[in-house]
N, C-alpha and C positions, 0 to 999 in steps of 0.2 A: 965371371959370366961364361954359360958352357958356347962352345960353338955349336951352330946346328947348319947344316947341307941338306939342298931339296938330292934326292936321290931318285925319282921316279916323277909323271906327269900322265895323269889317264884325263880320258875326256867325258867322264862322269866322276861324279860324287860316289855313287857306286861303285864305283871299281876303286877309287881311292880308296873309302872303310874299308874293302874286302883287302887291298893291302894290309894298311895300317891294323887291322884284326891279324893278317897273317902272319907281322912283325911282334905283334901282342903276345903272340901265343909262343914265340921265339926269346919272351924276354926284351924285347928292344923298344922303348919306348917311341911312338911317333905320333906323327899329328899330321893332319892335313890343312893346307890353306887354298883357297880361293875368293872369288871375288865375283859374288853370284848377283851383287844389289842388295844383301842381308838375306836373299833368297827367293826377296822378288822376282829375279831375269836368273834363271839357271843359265841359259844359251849366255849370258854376258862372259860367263868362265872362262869357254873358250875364243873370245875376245882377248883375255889375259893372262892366257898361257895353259890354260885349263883348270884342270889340279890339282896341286903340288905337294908330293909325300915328303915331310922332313923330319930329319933323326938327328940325333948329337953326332960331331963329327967322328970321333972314337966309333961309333956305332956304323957308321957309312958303309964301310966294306961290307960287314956280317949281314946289313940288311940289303946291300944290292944285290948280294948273292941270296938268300931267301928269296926276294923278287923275282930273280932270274929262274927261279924254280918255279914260280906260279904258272898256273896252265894259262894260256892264251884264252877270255871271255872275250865274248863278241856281245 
């Protein structure tokens, strides 16, 4: 079993894909979780933490620096 590490937290769904796309395009497989109600309550997310971008651990470093590169979205 691989290990996988949340490495990032935004407070939309949006912003998490537009991560997880800009990890995609680097090669680094990742995925987002939260916990919206199945999609019913978007606002419940951030009740649980928000967001959460996660990668295989190996992968961790290379994509918290791609992250660290994305431009600040408001």
């Amino acid at each position: 079993m691989t290990d996988i590490v949340e490495i990032a937290q935004f407070s939309s769904e949006f912003e998490a894909q537009l991560a997880v796309a800009d990890l995609a395009s680097s090669g680094i497989e990742a995925t987002m979780v939260t916990d919206d109600g199945g999609g019913a309550i978007p606002s419940m997310s951030m009740l649980t933490g928000g967001v959460r971008v996660i990668v295989r651990a190996e992968d961790a470093e290379a994509a918290s620096q791609i992250l660290g590169r994305m431009p600040e979205r408001d």
